[in-house]
N, C-alpha and C positions, 0 to 999 in steps of 0.2 A: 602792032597797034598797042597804043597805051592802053591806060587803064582811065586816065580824065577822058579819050577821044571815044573811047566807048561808051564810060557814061554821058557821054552829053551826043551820041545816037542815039539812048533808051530816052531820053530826056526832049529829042526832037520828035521821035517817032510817037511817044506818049500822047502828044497831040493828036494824033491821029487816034490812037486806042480810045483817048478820050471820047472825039465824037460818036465812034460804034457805043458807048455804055450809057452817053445820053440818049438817041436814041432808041437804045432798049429800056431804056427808065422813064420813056415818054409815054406808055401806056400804063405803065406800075403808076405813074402819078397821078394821070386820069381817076383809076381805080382808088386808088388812097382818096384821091378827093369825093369818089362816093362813099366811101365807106365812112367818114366822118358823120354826117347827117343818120347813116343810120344808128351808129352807134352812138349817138343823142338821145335816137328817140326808144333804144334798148335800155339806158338806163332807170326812168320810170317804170319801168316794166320789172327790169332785176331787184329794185326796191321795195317792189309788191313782192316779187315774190321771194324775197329773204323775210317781208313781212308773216307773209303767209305759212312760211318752213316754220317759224317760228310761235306759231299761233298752235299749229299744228301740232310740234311738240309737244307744246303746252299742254293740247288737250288729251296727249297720247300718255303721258308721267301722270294726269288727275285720274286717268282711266285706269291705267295700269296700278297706280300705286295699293289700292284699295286688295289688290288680286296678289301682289307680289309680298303685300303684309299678312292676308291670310293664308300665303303657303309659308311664310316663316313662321307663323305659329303653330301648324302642324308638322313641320319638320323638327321643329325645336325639340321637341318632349317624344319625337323618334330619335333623335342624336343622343338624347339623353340616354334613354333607357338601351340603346345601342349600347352606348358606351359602359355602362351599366354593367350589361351581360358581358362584353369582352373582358372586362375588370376581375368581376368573379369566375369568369369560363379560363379564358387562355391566356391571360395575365399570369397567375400563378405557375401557369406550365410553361410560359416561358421566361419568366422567373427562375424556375427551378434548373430548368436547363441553361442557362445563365451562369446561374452560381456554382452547376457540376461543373460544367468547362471550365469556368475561373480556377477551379482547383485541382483538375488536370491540370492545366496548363501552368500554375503557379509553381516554381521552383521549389525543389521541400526543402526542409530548413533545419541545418545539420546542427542535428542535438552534441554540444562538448563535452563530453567525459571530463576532461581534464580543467574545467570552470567549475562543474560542479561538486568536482573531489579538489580541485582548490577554497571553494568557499567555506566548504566544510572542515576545511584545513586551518583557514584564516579563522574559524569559530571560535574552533578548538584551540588553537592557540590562543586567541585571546581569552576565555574561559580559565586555559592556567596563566595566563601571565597577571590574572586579577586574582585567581586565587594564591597565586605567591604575591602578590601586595599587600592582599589582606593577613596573610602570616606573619609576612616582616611588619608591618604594623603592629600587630598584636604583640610580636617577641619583643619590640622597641619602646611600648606602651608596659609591658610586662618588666623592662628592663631599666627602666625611668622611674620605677616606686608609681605606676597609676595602675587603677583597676580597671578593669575590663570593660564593662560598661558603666560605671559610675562618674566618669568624668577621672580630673585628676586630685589629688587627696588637697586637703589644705594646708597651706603652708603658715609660718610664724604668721604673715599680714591674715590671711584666711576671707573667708565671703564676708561680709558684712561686720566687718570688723573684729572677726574673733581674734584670739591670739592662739589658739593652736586647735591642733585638730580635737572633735567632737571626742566626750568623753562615752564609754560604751556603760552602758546599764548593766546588772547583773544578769538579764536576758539575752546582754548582747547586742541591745538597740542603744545607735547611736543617739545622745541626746544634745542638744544645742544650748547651751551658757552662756 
């Protein structure tokens, strides 16, 4: 048997299925048809009383509110000073316990011998490499005809137009001409 000659047996016999499912749907439509009318006249009815739930409410939030505001004012200033005493109580101790552990558990921190006896190295030599500057300075300053801290002597032109260096007094001070 094919497969079109079979569908078109479900397709004759469906006829027949059909009648059985109208009549069992001949009493479900009866019912459906009462049930219309009733639920007409339930809608005025749910309207009240969605009215009413809500009226209701209403007066259950103005009642309560009054009672739910004077226990948050005395809870309030019990939270407080709760908190209060835990701050000063067991805040600190476990704080402290806290900061022991952090420092057990914290890795320790390997002090270098060999940073600290280098920096003290890098000092020190800089230390003499500025005091041998300051030597060759002085020998090159010493070695040029200048004095030591007086600047350099004057030459033929001189400061301020002289023409040669300041003549010495008989004390020995120099005088400017």
């Amino acid at each position: 048997m094919s497969v079109s000659t079979r569908n078109r047996q479900y397709v004759s016999s469906s006829g027949g299925m059909r009648g059985r499912f109208v009549q069992a749907g001949r009493p479900v439509g009866s019912l459906a048809g009462k049930t219309v009318p009733l639920a007409q006249q339930a809608m005025p009815l749910a309207r009240n009383a969605g009215t009413s739930v809500r009226q209701g409410a209403g007066t259950a939030i103005a009642r309560a509110t009054p009672m739910v505001d004077a226990a948050r004012s005395w809870a309030a200033p019990q939270l407080e000073h709760s908190a209060q005493a835990i701050n000063d109580t067991i805040a600190p101790m476990i704080s402290g316990a806290l900061i022991s552990a952090a420092h057990r558990i914290d890795v320790p921190k390997r002090k270098s011998r060999k940073r600290g006896g280098m920096v003290a190295g890098v000092i020190a030599l800089t230390a003499a490499a500025s005091a041998a500057t300051v030597a060759v300075l002085r020998l090159r300053r010493a070695a040029n005809g200048m004095a030591d801290d007086r600047g350099p002597e004057t030459t033929e032109t001189g400061f301020g137009g002289e023409s040669g260096p300041p003549e010495a007094d008989m004390d020995g001070h120099s005088r400017i001409v």
